[in-house]
N, C-alpha and C positions, 0 to 999 in steps of 0.2 A: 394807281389810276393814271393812264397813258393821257397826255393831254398837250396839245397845240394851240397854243397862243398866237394870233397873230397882233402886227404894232404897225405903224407905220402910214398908214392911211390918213386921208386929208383933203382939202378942197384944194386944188391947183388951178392957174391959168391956162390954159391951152402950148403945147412948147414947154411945159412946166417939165419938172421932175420930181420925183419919189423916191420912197425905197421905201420896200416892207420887210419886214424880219415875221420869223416866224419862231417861236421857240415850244421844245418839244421837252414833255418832261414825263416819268413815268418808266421810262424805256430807251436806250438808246435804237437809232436810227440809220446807223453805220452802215448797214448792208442793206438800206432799203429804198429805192427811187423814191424822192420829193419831188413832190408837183405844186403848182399855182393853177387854180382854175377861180373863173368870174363868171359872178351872175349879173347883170343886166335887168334892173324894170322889166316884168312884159317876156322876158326870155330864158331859155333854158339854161345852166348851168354849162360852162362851157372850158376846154384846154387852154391855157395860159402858154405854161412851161415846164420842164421838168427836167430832174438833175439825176443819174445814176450813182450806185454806190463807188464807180471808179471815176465820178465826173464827167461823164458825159453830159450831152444837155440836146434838149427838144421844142422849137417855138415852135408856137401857132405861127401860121403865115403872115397874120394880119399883127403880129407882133415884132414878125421878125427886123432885128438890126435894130429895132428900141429898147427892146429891153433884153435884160443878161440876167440870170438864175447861178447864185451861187450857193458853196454850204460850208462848213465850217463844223465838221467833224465831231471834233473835241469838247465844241460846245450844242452841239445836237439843234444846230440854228440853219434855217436855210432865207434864203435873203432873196429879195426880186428889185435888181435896180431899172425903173423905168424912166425912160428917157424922150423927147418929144411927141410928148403926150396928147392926146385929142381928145376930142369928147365924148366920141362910142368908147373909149377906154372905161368910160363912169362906171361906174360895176361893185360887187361888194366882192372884195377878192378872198381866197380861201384858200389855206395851205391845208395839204395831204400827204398822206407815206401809203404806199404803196405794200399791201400784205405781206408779198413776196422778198425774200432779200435774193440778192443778186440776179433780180431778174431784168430784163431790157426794158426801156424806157415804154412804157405806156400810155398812151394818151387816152385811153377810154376810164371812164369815172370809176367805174363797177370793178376793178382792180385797185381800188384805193379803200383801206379799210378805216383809216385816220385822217380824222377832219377838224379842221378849225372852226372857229364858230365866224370868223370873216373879218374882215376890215373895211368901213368902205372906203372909194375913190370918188372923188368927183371932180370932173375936168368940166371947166368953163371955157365959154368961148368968146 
């Protein structure tokens, strides 16, 4: 049974920092783009970040230069370190893998066939 865990979630100050892990069991993950996406109260399920199987990597705009997406191979772990943090951050975040192995980085949901069940965040102000 293929399964994503996610950890790391928490109430932060605004400026705050994080880190989420996510861990993958079941299957390894090796050839297959990891992504972070958040949902928000009230709103759609939305692109975070995401990591390729040769490392590459993809922010949302509204993320960019805050947060870093890394992974960690060997232990089938992919990690979101977030860094001045704000309050639309608040979200319940969710790590995914991408169907496809070696395909380019996706940021559309409906190419991710593996889902976490979330973590949330919440940033105070």
């Amino acid at each position: 049974q293929v399964q994503l865990v996610e950890s790391g979630g928490g109430l932060v100050q605004a400026g705050g920092s994080l880190r989420l892990s996510c861990a993958a069991s079941g299957r390894t993950f090796r050839t297959n783009t990891m992504g972070w996406f958040r949902q928000a109260p009230g709103k759609e399920r939305e692109f975070v970040a995401a990591i390729s199987s040769s490392g590459g990597s993809t922010y949302a705009d509204s993320v960019k230069g805050r947060f870093s997406i890394s992974r960690d191979k060997a232990k089938n772990t992919v990690d979101l370190q977030m860094n001045s943090l704000k309050p639309e951050d608040t979200a319940v975040y969710h790590c995914a893998a991408d169907a496809s192995t070696f395909a380019p980085i996706r940021t559309t949901q409906s190419y991710y066939e593996y889902w976490g069940q979330g973590t949330q965040v919440t940033v105070s102000s």
